[in-house]
Structure formats: structure tokens, C-alpha cells
Rosetta silent file (secondary structure, phi, psi, omega in degrees, C-alpha in Angstrom):
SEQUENCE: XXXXXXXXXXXXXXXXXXXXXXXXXXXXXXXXXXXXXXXXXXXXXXXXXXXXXXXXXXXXXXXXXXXXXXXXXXXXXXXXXXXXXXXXXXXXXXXXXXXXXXXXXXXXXXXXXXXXXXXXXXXXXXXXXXXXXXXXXXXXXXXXXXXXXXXXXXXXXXXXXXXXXXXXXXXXXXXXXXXXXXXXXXXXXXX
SCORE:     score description
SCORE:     0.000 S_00000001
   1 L     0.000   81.186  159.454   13.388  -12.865   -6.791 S_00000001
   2 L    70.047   40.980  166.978   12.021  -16.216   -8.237 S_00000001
   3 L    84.567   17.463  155.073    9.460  -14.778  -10.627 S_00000001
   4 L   109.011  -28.416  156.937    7.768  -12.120   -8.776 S_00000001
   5 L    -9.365  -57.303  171.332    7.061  -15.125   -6.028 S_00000001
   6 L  -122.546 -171.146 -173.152    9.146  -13.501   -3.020 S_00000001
   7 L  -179.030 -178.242 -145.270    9.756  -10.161   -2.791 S_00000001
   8 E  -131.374  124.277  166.481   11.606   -8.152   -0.036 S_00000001
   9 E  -113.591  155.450 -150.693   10.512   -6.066    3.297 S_00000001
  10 E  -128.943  160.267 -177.699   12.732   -3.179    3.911 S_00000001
  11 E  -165.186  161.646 -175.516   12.206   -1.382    7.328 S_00000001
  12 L   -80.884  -12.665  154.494   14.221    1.798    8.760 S_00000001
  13 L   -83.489   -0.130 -170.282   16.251   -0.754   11.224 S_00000001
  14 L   -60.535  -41.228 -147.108   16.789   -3.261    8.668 S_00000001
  15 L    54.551  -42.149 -169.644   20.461   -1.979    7.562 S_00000001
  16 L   -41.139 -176.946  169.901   20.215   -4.332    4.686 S_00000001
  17 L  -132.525  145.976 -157.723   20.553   -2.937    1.036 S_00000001
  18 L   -94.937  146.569  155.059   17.425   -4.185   -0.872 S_00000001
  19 L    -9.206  128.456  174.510   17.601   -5.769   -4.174 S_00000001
  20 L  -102.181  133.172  179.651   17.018   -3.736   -7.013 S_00000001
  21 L   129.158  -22.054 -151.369   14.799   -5.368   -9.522 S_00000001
  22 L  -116.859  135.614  168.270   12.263   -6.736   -6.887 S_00000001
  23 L   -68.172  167.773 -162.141    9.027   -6.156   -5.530 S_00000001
  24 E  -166.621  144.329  171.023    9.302   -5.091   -2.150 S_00000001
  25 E  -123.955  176.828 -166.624    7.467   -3.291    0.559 S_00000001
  26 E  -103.488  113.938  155.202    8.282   -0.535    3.553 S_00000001
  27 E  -108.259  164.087 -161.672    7.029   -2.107    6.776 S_00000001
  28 L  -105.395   11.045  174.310    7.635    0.488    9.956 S_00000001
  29 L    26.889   60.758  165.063    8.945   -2.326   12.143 S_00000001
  30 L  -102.586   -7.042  169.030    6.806   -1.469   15.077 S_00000001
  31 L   -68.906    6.391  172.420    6.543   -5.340   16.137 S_00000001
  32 L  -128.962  171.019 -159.080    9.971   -4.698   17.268 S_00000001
  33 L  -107.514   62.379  173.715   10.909   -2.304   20.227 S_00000001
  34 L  -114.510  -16.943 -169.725   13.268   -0.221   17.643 S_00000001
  35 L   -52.439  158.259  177.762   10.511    1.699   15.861 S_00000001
  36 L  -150.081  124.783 -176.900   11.013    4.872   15.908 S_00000001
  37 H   -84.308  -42.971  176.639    8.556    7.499   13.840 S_00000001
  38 H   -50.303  -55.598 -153.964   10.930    9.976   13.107 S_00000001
  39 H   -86.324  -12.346 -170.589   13.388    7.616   11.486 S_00000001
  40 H   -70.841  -57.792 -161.785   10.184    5.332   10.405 S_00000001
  41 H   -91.161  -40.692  156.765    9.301    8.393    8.086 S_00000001
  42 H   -45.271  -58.518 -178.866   12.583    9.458    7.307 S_00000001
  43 H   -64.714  -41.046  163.593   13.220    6.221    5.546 S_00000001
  44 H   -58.992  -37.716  141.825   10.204    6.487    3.575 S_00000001
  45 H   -28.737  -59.380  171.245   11.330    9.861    2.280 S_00000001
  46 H   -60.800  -42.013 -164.349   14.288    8.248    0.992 S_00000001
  47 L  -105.603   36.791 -159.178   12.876    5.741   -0.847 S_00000001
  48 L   -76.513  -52.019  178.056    9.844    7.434   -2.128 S_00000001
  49 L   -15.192  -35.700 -166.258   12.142    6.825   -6.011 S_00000001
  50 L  -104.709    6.680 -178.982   11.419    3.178   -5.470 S_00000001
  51 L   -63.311    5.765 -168.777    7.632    3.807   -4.636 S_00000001
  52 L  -104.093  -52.297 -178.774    6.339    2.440   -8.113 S_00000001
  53 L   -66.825    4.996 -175.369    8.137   -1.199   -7.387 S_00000001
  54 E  -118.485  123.653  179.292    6.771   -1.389   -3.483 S_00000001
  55 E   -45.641  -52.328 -139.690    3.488   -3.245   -2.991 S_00000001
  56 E  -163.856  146.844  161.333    2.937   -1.212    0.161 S_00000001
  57 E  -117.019  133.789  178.974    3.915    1.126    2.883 S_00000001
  58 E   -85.859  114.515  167.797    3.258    0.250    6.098 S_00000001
  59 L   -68.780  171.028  175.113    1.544    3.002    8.550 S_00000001
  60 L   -55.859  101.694 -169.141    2.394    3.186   11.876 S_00000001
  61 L  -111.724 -162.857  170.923    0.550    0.741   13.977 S_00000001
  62 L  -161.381  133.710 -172.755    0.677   -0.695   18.031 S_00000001
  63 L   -52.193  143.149  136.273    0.715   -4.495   18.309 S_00000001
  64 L    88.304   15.405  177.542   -2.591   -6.074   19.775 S_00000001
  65 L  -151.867   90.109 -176.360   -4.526   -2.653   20.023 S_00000001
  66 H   -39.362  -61.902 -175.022   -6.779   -1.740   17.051 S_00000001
  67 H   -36.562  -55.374 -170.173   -7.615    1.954   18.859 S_00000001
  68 H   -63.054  -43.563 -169.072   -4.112    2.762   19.283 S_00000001
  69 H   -60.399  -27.504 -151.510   -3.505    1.851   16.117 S_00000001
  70 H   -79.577  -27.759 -162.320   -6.381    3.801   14.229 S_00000001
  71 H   -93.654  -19.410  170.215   -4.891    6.744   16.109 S_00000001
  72 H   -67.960  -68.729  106.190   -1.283    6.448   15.547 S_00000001
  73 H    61.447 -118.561 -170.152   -2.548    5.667   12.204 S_00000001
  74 H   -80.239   28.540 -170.277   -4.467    7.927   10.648 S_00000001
  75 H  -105.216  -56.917  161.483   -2.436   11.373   10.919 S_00000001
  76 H   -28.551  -54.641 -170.160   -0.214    9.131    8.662 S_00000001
  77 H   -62.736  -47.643  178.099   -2.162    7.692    5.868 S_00000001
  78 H   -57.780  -60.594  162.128   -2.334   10.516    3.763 S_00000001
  79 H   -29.249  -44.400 -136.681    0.880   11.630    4.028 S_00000001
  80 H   -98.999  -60.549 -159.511    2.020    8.102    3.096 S_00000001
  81 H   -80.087  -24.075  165.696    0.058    8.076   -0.140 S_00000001
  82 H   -69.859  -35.677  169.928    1.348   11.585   -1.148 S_00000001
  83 L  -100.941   37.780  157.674    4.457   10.288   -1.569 S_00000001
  84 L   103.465  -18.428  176.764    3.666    7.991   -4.536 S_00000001
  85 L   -53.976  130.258  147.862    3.293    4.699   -1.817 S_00000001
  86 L   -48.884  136.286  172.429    0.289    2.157   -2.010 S_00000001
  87 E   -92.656  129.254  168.079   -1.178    2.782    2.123 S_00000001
  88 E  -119.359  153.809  172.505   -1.154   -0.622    4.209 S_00000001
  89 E  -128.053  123.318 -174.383   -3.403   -0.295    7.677 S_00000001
  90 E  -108.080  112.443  152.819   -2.804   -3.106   10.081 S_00000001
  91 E   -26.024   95.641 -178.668   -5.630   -4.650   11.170 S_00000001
  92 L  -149.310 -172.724 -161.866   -5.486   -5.751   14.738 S_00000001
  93 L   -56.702  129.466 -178.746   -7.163   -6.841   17.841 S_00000001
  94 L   126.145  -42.277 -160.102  -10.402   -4.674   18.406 S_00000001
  95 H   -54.467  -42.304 -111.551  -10.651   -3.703   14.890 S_00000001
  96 H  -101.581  -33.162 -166.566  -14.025   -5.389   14.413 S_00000001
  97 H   -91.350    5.108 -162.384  -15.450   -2.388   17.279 S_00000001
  98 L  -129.256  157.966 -177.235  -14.341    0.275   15.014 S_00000001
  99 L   -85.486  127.339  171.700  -15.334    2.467   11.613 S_00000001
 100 L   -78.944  124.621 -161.950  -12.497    1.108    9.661 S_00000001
 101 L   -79.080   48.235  160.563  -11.357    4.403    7.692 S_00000001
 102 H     6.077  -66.658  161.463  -11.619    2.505    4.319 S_00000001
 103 H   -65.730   -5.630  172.280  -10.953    5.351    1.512 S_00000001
 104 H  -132.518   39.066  170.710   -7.691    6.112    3.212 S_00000001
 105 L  -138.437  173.713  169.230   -5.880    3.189    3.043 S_00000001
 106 L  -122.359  -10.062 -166.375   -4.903    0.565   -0.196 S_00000001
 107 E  -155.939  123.800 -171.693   -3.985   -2.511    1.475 S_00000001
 108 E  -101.599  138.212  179.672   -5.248   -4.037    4.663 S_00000001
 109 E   -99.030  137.173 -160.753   -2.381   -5.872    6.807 S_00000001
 110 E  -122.049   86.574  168.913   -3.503   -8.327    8.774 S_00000001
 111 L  -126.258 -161.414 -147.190   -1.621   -8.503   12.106 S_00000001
 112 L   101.953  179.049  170.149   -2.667   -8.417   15.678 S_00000001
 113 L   -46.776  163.146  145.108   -2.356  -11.456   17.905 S_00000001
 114 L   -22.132  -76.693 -178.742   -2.041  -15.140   16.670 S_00000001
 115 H   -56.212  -13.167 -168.013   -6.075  -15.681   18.270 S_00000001
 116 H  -117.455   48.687  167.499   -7.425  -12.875   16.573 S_00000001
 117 H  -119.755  -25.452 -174.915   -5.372  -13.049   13.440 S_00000001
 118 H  -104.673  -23.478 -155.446   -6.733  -16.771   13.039 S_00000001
 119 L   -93.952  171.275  161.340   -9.834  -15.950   14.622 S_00000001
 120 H   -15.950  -54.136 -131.525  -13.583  -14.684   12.875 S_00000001
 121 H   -89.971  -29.339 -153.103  -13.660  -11.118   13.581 S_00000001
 122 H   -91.669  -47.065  149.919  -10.052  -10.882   11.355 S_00000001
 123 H   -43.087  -37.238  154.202  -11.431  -12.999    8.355 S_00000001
 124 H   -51.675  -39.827 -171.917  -14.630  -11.075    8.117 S_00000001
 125 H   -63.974  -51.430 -130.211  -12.277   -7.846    8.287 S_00000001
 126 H   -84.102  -51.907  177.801  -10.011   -9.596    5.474 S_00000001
 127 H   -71.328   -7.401  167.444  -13.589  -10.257    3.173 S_00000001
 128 H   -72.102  -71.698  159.351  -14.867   -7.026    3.539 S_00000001
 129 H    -4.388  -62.356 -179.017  -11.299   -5.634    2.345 S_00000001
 130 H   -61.695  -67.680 -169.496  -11.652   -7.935   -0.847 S_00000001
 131 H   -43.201  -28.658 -176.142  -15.360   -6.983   -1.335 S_00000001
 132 L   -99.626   16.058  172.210  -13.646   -3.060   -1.230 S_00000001
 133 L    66.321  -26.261  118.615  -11.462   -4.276   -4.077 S_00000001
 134 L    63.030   78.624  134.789   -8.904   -3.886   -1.246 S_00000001
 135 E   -43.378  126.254 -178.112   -4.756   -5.916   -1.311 S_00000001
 136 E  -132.855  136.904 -151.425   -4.946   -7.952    2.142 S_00000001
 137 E  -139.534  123.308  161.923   -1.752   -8.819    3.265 S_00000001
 138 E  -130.157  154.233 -166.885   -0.803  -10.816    5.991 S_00000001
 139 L   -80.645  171.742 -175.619    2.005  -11.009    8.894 S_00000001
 140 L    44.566   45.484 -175.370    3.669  -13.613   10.497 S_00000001
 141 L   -85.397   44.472 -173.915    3.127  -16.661    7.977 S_00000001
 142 L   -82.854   15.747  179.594    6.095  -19.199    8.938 S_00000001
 143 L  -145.076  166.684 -175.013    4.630  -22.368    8.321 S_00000001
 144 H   -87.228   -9.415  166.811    2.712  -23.710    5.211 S_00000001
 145 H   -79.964  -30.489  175.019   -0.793  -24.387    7.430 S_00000001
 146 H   -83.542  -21.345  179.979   -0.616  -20.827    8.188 S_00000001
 147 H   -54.238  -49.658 -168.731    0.263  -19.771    4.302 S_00000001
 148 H   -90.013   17.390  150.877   -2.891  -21.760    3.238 S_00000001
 149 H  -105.809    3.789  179.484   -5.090  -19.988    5.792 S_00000001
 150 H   -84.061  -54.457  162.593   -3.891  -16.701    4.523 S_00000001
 151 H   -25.473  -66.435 -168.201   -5.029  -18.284    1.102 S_00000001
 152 H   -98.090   37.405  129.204   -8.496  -19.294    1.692 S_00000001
 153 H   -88.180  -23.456  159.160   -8.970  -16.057    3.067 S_00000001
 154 L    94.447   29.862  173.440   -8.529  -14.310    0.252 S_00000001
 155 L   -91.784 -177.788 -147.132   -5.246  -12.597    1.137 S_00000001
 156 L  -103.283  -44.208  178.005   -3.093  -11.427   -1.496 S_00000001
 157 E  -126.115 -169.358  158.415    0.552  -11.523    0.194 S_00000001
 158 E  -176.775 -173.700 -178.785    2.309  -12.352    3.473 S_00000001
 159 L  -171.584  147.151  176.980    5.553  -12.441    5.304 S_00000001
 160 L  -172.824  160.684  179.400    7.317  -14.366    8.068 S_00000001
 161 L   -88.216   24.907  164.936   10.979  -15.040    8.834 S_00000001
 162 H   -36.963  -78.820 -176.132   10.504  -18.343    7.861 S_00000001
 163 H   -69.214   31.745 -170.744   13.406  -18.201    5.161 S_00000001
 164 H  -114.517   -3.648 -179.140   15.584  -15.695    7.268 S_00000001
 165 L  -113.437   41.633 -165.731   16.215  -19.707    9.083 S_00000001
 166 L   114.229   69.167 -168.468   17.823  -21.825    7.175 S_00000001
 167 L   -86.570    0.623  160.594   17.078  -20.546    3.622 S_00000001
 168 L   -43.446  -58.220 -175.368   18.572  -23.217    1.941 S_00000001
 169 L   -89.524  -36.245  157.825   16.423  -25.401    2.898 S_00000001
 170 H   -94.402    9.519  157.994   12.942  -23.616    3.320 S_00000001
 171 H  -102.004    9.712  155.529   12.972  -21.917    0.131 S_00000001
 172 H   -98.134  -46.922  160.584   11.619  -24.821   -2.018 S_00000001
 173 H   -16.820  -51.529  160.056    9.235  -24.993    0.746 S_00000001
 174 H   -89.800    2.007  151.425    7.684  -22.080    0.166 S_00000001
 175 H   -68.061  -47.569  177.184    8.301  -22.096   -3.700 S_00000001
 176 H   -74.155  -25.611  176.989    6.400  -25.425   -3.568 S_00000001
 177 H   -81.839   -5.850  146.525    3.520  -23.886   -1.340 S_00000001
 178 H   -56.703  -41.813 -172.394    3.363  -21.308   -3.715 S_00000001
 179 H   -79.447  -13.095  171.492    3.011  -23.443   -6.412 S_00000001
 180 H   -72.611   15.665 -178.504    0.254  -25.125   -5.338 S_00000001
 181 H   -83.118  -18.322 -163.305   -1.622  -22.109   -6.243 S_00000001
 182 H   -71.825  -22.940 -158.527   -1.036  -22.963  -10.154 S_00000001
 183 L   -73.854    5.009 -164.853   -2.614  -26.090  -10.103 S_00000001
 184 L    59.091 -172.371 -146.371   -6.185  -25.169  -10.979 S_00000001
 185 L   -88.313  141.422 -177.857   -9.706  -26.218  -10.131 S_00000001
 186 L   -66.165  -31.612 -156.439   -9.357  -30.105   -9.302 S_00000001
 187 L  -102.974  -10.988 -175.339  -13.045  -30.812  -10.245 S_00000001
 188 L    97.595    4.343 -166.528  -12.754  -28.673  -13.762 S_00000001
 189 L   -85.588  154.901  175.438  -15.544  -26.299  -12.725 S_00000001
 190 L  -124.178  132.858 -170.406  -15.893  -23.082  -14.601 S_00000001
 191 L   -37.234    0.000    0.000  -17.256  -19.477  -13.810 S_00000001
């Protein structure tokens, strides 16, 4: 999909049938009130064959509650990673109070609320992540002010339904906010 640029999220409620060819990750679609862990896990099962083309599997999280999450979580991670998946851990409000289990994830997802997804505690999470060599990935991105705060954060990916609205029309929007990544250093400076 458009040079390795967009890629696909596939969730056990999705129905869709995903591209073949594309990168693509498993998110558990617990922001919506369909998750389900049996069928959450189940789907992951199926599609462990496609685990070398998927950025990431998403564990099991609980919107807005770091605790809940770590504990929902971490029964999970392993499990996740045995079957050939990259581990994502979603980051969320709270997370800041807690030993972040580091060695048993590959990719930190950066959801939670709007304030704390925008706020200090979740950037500081995001550079630590980086510092731990770390993919930081973040949720909800629908506009190009939020894309280019995902940027100069250092994350690596995102998603929003931003093209799921009119894709006609917002996907050279986000081809061109992509591309502004290309354009190199404006002043010429070098490492």
C-alpha cells in the first residue's frame, strides 16, 4: 500500500480480509466495547503465518488505566511473542507510576487519553522506549498536527480512522504529511 507508507490494522471484529502484500498489524480492539479475549487470541492463532509481515501484535490493554492494563497485560506478552509476533504494550494513563516491564514487550503503543497521550509523562515514556531501542507507535492520529507530534516524539508509526472518511480525499493528505519526512535537514547540518 503506497510504498510501505500505509499499512493495514486487522482486529478479531474487523470482518475485513486484509491485503496480502502489506505491512500490517493485529490490534485487540479493546477501544471498542466488542473485545473479547477469547476471540482476541483466537484470531492471533490464525494469523500467526502472516507474523513475519505484521509490525506488531497488540496485547490486551483497558483504555485510560495503566494498572489494569499492566495486569491484563502481562499474562499475555509472552505468549504473544511465542507465536512469531513483534509484542506492542499500550502505554496509558498512570503508566509513568509503574515499573514498565521493558524486556517483555517490542513496541510501545502509545494510547491512553487525548491529555495524557499529548501530555509529559507519555513523551518521556515514548523517549525512554527509543533510548531501549524500542518501535513506539501511536493511536488515534487523525489530523496532520497530531501526525507531527507523534513525529517529534520520536514515534515510529500511528493509526487513526482518518482515511476510513472520505479516503479519496484524505489520502494525499496523509501521503503529503508523510512526505514531509523526506525532505531533509533544512539548515544542511550533519552528524
Amino acid at each position: 500500500m503506497t510504498d510501505d507508507l500505509i499499512g493495514y490494522i486487522d482486529t478479531p471484529a474487523q470482518g475485513n480480509k486484509r491485503p496480502s502484500g502489506v505491512i500490517w498489524c493485529a490490534d485487540n480492539g479493546a477501544f471498542s466495547d466488542k473485545f473479547v479475549e477469547a476471540d482476541w487470541w483466537r484470531f492471533l492463532v490464525a494469523n500467526a503465518h502472516a507474523a513475519e509481515s505484521c509490525l506488531f501484535a497488540v496485547a490486551p490493554d483497558v483504555v485510560g488505566d495503566a494498572q489494569a492494563t499492566l495486569d491484563r497485560s502481562l499474562p499475555w506478552l509472552s505468549k504473544i511473542r511465542a507465536l512469531g509476533y513483534p509484542v506492542a504494550f499500550v502505554a496509558q494513563d498512570g503508566l509513568e507510576d509503574l515499573n514498565i516491564p521493558w524486556a517483555e514487550f517490542d513496541v510501545l503503543f502509545i494510547g491512553g487519553s487525548t491529555e495524557w497521550k499529548l501530555g509529559i509523562q507519555a513523551r518521556l515514556i515514548a523517549a525512554e522506549a527509543k533510548v531501549r531501542g524500542k518501535w513506539v507507535h501511536m493511536g488515534r492520529v487523525n489530523s496532520e498536527k497530531r501526525f507531527r507530534y507523534a513525529q517529534a516524539i520520536g514515534c515510529d508509526s500511528v493509526d487513526g480512522t482518518f482515511l476510513t472518511f472520505g479516503p479519496d480525499v484524505n489520502l494525499p493528505k496523509v501521503l503529503a504529511w508523510t512526505r514531509l519526512n523526506d525532505q531533509g535537514d533544512l539548515f544542511g547540518a550533519t552528524a
